[in-house]
C-alpha positions, 0 to 999 in steps of 0.5 A: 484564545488566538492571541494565546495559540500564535504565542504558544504556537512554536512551543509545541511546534518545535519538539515535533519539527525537531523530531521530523528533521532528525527523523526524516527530513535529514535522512531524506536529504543525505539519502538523495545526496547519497544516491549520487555517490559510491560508498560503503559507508557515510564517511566514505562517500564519494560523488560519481554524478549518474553513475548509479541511474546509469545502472538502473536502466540496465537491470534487468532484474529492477526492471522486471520487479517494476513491473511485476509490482505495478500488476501486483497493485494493479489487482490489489486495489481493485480486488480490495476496495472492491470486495471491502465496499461489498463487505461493509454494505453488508455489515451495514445492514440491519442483520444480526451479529455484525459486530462480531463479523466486524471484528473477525474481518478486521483481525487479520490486519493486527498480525504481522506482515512477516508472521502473515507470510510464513503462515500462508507460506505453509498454508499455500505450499501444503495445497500446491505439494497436492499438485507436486509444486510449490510458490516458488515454482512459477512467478505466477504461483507466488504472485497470486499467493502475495495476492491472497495474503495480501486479500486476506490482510487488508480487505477488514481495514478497508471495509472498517473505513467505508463502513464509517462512509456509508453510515455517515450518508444521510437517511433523508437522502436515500429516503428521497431517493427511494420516493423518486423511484430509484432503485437498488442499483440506481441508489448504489450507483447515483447515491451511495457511491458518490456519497463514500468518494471520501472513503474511497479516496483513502481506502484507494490511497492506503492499498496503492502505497501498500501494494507498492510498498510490500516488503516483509510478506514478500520476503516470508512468502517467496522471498523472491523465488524463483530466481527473483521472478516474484521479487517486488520493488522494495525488496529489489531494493534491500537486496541490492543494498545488502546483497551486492558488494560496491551496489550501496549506491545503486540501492540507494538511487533505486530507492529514490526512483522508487520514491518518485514513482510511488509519489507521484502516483500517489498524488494523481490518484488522490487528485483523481478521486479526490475531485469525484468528492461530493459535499455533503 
């Protein structure tokens, strides 16, 4: 069987590789080219060196969105994983009716991030005209919107995942536990938590590179109003490139800024939860 799978092995190889270069590998190379030079398209590309990071740090409006991003998924992670990990110790309880709640909770994540917006658009806006406002009103008001439908789309994704970390913990584990003594919050805290750390690994990874990287609800809920306050990276990006005559650089070495930044977090919160892994 070994011999067959280090023979056949290119074989099935080659049609994914293939595909990963022409989809992705060749983008990601021409696009970082790209980010050096000022075009409109491909074929007129031409190298200018920094030019376009030189332009980065002088906008204010990149800047701004940086940091509104960063506190965006700042509370989102949190706020999810938190009331996801409620949700699902709940659901794992002995009650009945938890495949329904299940369900309900999940359904949200089918939908679609630009139908998702469009509805908590009408749905906030029509609570907010009570108070003869709207999202667009403040910077504050369309940050916690995104942070609602975000709450609202995400929590059921996550809680489906640390359901499947907390049943896979075993019984005779917390049966020992409870025979020492431990209490409710000794056994959360001491049993329960380091025994989802794989769980909590992804769920953290999944709702950082999301948060991050939130594109359609933004621009269906806010769309960057007022005056771009509520605008999050990945839309600074799209509008810079499509919106600005001669910034087609520009866009495209703030979207590989944008890579680097969301990466290189990415890598240090898995290496940081990672580690907190325990073996089972």
């Amino acid at each position: 069987m070994q011999k067959a799978i280090k023979r056949y092995f290119p074989v099935f190889v080659l049609p994914t590789l293939i595909a990963f270069t022409i989809g992705f590998l060749a983008p990601f190379v021409l696009g970082v080219y790209l980010s050096f030079c000022k075009f409109t398209t491909v074929t007129d590309a031409r190298f200018i060196g920094l030019g376009n990071y030189a332009k980065i740090l002088g906008d204010g409006v990149f800047l701004h969105s940086l940091w509104f991003t960063a506190l965006f998924t700042i509370v989102t992670v949190l706020l999810i994983n938190i009331f996801a990990f409620a949700v699902a110790m709940l659901l794992t309880k002995k009650i009945k009716g938890t495949n329904i709640f299940r369900t309900v909770f999940f359904m949200p994540n089918l939908i679609g991030g630009i139908v998702l917006g469009y509805v908590w658009q009408l749905l906030l806006n029509g609570i907010l005209a009570h108070f003869q406002k709207t999202l667009t009103y403040s910077s504050k008001y369309g940050f916690w919107g995104l942070v609602i439908l975000m709450l609202w789309q995400q929590i059921g994704y996550m809680m489906i995942i640390y359901i499947s970390g907390i049943q896979n913990i075993p019984g005779e584990l917390i049966e020992a536990a409870e025979i020492d003594g431990a209490n409710k919050v000794q056994l959360l805290r001491y049993v329960t938590i380091p025994m989802v750390m794989p769980s909590i690994t992804i769920c953290t990874f999944l709702t950082l590179t999301n948060g991050f990287k939130l594109f359609d609800q933004n621009l269906a809920l806010t769309n960057g109003g007022p005056d771009k306050m509520s605008e999050m990276l990945a839309l600074n990006i799209f509008n810079t490139f499509y919106g600005r005559t001669g910034w087609e650089g520009v866009g495209q070495a703030k979207a590989v800024v944008f890579f680097i930044i969301v990466g290189v977090i990415a890598l240090i919160q898995n290496k940081m939860t990672t580690s907190k892994e325990v073996q089972q």
